[in-house]
C-alpha positions as CSV (number, residue, x, y, z in Angstrom):
1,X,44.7,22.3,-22.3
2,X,42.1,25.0,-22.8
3,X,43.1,28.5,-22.7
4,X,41.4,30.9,-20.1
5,X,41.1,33.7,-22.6
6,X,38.5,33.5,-25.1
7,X,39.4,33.3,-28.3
8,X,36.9,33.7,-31.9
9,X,36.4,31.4,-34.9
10,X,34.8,33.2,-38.1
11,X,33.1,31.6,-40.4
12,X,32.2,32.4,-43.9
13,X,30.3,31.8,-46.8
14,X,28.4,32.0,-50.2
15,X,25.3,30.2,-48.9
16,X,23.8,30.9,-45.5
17,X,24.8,28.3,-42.9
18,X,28.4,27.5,-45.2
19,X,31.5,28.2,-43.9
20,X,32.8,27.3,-47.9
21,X,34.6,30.6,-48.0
22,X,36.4,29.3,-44.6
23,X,36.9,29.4,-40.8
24,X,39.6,31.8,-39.3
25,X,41.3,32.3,-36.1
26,X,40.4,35.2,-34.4
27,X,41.9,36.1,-30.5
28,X,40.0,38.5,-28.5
29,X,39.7,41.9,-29.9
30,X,42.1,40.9,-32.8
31,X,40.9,41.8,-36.3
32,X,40.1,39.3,-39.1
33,X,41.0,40.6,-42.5
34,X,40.5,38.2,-45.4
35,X,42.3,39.5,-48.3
36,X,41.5,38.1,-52.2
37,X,37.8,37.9,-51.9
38,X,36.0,37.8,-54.6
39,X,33.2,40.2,-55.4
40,X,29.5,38.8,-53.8
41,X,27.6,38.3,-51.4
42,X,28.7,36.4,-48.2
43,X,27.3,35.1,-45.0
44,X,29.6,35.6,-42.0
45,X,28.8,34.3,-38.3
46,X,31.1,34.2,-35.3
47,X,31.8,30.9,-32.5
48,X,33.7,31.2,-29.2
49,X,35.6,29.2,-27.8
50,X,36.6,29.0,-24.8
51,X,36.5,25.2,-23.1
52,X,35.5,24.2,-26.7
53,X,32.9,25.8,-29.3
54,X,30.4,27.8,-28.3
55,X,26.8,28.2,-30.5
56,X,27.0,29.9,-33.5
57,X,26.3,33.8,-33.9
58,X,23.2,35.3,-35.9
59,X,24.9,34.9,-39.5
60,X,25.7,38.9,-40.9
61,X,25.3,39.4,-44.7
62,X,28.3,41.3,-46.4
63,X,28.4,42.4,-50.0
64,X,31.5,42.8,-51.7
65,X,31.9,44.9,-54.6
């Protein structure tokens, strides 16, 4: 059974279009804090989902000091 409220999936990693790092849970307006990274640069893209997954988000690039 599908939810009606939308919920997130985030989606990291060290190369663009990886999710290596890995994919998190994420409810609507709820922040995602992922604690332990290493220092680097990551790739990090967002997916609804709603009545399944929804496209992927233009990927943002973080650097971690």
């Amino acid at each position: 059974n599908a939810s009606p409220f939308p919920s997130y999936v985030v989606q990291a990693g060290k190369t663009a279009g990886s999710s290596d790092l890995g994919s998190f849970d994420a409810g609507s307006f709820v922040p995602v804090v992922i604690e332990g990274v290493p220092p680097g640069t990551y790739y990090v893209r967002v997916r609804g989902r709603t009545c399944g997954m929804g496209p992927v988000s233009n990927e943002a690039v973080l650097t971690v000091p």
